[in-house]
Backbone as ProteinMPNN parsed JSONL, in Angstrom:
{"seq_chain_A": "XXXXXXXXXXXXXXXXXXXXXXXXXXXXXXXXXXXXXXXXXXXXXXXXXXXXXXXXXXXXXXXXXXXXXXXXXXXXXXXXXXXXX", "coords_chain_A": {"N_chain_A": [[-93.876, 28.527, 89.572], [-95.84, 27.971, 88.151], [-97.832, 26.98, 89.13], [-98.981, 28.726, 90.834], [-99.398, 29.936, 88.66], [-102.036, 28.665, 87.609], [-104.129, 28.625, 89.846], [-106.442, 30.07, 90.637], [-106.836, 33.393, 92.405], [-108.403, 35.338, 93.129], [-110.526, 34.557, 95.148], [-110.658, 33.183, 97.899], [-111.531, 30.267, 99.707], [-111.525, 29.643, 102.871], [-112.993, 27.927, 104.587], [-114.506, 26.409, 103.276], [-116.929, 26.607, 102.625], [-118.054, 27.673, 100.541], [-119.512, 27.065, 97.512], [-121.519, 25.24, 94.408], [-123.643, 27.455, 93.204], [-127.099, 26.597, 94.433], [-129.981, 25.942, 92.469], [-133.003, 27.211, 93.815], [-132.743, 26.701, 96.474], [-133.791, 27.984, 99.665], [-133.301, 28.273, 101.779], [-132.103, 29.721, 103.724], [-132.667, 32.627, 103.946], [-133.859, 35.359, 105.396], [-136.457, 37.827, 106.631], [-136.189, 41.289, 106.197], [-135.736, 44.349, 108.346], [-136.992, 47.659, 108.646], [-134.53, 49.49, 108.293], [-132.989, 47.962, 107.021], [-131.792, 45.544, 107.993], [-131.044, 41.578, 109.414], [-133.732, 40.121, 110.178], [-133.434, 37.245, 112.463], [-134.787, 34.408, 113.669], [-136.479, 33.568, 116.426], [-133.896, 31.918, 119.358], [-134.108, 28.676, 120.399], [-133.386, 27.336, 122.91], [-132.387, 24.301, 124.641], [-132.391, 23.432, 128.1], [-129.135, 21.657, 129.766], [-129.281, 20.252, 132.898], [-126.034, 19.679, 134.712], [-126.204, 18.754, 137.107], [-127.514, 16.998, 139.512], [-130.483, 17.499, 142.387], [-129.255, 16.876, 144.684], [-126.393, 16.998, 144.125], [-126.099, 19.735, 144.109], [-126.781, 20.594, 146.187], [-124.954, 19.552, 148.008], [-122.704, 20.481, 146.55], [-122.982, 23.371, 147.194], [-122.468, 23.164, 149.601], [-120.153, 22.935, 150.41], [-118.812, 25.066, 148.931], [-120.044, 27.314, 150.513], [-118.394, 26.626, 152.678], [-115.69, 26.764, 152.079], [-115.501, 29.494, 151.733], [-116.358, 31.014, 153.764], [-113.97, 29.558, 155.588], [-111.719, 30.971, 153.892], [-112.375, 33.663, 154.483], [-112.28, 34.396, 157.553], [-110.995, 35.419, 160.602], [-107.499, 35.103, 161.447], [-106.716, 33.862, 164.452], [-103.88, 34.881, 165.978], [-101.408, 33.672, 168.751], [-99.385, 34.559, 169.459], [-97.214, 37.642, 169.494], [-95.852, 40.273, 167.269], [-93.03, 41.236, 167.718], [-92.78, 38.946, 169.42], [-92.388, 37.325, 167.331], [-89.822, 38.343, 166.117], [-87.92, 38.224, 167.59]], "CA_chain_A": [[-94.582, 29.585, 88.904], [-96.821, 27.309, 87.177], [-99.151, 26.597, 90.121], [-99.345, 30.001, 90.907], [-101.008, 30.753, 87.478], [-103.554, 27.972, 87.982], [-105.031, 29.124, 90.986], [-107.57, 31.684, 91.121], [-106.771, 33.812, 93.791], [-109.768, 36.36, 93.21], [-111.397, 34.033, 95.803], [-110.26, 31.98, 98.562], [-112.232, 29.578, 100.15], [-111.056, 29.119, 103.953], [-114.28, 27.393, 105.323], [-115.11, 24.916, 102.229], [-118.416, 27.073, 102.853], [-118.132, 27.993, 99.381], [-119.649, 26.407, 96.34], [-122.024, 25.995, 93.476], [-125.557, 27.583, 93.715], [-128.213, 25.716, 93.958], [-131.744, 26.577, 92.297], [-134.475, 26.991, 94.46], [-132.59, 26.811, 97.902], [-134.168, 29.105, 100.512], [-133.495, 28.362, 103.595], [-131.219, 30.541, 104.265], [-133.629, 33.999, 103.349], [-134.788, 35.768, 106.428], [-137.331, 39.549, 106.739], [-135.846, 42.273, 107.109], [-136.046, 45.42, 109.07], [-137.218, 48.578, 107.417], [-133.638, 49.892, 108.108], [-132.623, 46.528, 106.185], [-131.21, 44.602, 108.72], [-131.413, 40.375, 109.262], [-134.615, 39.462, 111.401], [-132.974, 36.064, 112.868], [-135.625, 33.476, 114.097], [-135.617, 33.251, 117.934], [-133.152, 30.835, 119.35], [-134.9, 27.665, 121.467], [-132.262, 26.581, 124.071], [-132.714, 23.44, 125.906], [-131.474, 22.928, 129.415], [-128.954, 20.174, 130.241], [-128.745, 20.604, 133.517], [-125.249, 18.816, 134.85], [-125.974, 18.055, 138.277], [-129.094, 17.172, 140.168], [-130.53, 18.724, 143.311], [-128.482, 16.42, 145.674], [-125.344, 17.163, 143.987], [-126.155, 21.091, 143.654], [-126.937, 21.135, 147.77], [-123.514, 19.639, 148.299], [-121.492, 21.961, 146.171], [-122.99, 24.706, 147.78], [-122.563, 23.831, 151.273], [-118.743, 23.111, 150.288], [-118.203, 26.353, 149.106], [-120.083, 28.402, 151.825], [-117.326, 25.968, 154.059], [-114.621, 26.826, 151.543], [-115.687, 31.062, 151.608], [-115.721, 30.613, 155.445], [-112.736, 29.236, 155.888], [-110.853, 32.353, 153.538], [-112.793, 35.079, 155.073], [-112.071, 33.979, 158.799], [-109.721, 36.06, 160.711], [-106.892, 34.025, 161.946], [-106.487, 34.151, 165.711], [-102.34, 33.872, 166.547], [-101.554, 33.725, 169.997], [-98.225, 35.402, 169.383], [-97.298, 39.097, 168.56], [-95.679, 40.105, 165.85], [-92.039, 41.667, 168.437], [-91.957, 37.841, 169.962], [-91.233, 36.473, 166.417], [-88.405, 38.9, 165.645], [-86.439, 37.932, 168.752]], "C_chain_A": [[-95.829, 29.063, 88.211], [-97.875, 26.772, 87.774], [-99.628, 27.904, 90.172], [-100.146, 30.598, 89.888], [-102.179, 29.84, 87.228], [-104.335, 27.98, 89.114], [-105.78, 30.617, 90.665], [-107.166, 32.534, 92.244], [-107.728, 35.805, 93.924], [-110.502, 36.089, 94.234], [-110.997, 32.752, 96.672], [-111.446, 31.492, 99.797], [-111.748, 29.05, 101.731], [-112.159, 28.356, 104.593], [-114.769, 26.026, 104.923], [-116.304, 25.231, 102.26], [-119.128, 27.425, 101.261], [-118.22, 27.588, 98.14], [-120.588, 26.752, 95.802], [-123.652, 26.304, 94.143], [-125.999, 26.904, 93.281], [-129.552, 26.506, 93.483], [-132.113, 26.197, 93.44], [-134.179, 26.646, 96.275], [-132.728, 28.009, 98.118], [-134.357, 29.057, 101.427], [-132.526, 29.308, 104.712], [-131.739, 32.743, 104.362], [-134.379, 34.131, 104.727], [-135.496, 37.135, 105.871], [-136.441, 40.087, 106.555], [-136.563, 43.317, 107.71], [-136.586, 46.513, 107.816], [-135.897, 49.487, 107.216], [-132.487, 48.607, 107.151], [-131.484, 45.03, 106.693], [-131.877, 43.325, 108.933], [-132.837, 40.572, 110.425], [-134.143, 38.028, 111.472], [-134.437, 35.547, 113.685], [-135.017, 33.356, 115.762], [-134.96, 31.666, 118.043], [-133.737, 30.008, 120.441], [-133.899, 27.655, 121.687], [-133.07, 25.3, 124.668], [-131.599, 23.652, 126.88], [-130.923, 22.17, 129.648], [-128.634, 20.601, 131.397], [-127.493, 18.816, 133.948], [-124.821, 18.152, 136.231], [-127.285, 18.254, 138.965], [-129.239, 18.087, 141.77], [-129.793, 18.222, 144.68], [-127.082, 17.287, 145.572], [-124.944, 18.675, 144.12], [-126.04, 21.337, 145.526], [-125.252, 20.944, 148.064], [-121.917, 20.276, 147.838], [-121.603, 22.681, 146.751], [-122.526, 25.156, 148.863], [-120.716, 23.66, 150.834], [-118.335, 24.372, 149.875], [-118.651, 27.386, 149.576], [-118.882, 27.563, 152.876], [-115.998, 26.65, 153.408], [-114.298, 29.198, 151.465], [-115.423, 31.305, 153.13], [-114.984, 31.101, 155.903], [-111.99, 30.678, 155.311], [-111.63, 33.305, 154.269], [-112.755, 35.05, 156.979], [-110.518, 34.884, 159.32], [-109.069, 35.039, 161.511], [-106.329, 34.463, 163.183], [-104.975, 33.604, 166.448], [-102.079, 34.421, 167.595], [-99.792, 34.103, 170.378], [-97.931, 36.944, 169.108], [-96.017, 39.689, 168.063], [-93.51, 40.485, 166.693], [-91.529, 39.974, 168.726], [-91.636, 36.975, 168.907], [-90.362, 37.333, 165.772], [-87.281, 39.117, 166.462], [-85.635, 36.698, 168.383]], "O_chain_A": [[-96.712, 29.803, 87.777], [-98.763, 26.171, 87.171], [-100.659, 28.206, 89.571], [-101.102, 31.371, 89.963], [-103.2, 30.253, 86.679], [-105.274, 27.188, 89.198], [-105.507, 31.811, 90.544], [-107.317, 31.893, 93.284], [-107.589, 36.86, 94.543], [-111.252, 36.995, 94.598], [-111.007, 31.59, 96.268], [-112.044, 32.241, 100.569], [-111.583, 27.831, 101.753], [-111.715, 28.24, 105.735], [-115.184, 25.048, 105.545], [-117.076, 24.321, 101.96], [-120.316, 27.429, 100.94], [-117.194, 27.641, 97.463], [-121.048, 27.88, 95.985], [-124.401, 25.796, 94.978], [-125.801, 26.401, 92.175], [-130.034, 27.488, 94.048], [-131.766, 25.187, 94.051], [-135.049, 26.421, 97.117], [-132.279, 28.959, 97.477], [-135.274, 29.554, 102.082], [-132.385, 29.444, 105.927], [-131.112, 33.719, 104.774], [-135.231, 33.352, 105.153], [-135.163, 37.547, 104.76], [-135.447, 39.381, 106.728], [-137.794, 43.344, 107.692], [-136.612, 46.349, 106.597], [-135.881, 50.217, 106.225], [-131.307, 48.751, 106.833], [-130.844, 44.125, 106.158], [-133.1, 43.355, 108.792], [-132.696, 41.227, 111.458], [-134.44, 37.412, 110.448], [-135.097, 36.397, 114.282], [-133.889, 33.176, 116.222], [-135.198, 30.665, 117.367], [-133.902, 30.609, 121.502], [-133.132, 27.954, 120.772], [-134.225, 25.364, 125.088], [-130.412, 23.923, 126.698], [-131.678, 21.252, 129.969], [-127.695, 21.396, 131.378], [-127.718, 17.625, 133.736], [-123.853, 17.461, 136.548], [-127.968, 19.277, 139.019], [-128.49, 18.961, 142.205], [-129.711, 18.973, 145.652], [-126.649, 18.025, 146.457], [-123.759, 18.99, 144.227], [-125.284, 22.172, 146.023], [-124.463, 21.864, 148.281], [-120.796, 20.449, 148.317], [-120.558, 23.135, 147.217], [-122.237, 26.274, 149.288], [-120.092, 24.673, 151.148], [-117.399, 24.847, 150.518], [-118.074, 28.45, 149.353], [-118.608, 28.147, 153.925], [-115.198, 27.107, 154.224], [-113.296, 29.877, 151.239], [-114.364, 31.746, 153.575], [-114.831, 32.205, 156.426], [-111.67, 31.506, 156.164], [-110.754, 33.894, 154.903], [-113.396, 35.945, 157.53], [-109.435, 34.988, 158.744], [-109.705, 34.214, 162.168], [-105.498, 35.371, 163.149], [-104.771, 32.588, 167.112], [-102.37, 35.612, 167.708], [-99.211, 33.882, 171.441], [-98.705, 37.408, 168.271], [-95.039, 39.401, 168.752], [-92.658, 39.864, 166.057], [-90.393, 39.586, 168.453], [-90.87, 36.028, 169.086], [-90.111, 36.966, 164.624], [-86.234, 39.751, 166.33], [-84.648, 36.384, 169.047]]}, "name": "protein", "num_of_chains": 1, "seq": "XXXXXXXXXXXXXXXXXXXXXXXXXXXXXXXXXXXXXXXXXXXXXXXXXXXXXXXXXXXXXXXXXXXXXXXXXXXXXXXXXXXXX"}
């Protein structure tokens, strides 16, 4: 019982995002809208790409071989009476 009344629990902190203010930080202060919504700063992306243009030709042709292959009708030289004898 005696923890329980030394905790605050007006305010829980799940993140650890939460501490003291600082003066004079402002980096966090964007515009807003005139309906009063954030204007966010566009987002730069870089590219990594993860495979060059060798490696990109030979995936491809493997899975036009691998699409192929499933979409191929399969030609059996049986019908369907001579395997239920």
């Amino acid at each position: 019982m005696q923890i329980r009344e030394s905790i605050d629990m007006s305010k829980i902190d799940t993140q650890g995002m939460s501490g003291e203010v600082v003066g004079g930080c402002k980096d966090n202060i964007y515009p807003r809208d005139e309906n009063g919504n954030i204007i966010y700063p566009k987002a730069n992306f870089k590219e990594l790409p993860i495979f060059d243009e060798k490696e990109r030709a030979e995936l491809k042709e493997i899975m036009l071989e691998a699409l192929a292959e499933f979409n191929k009708k399969p030609s059996y030289s049986y019908r369907l009476d001579e395997l239920q004898e």
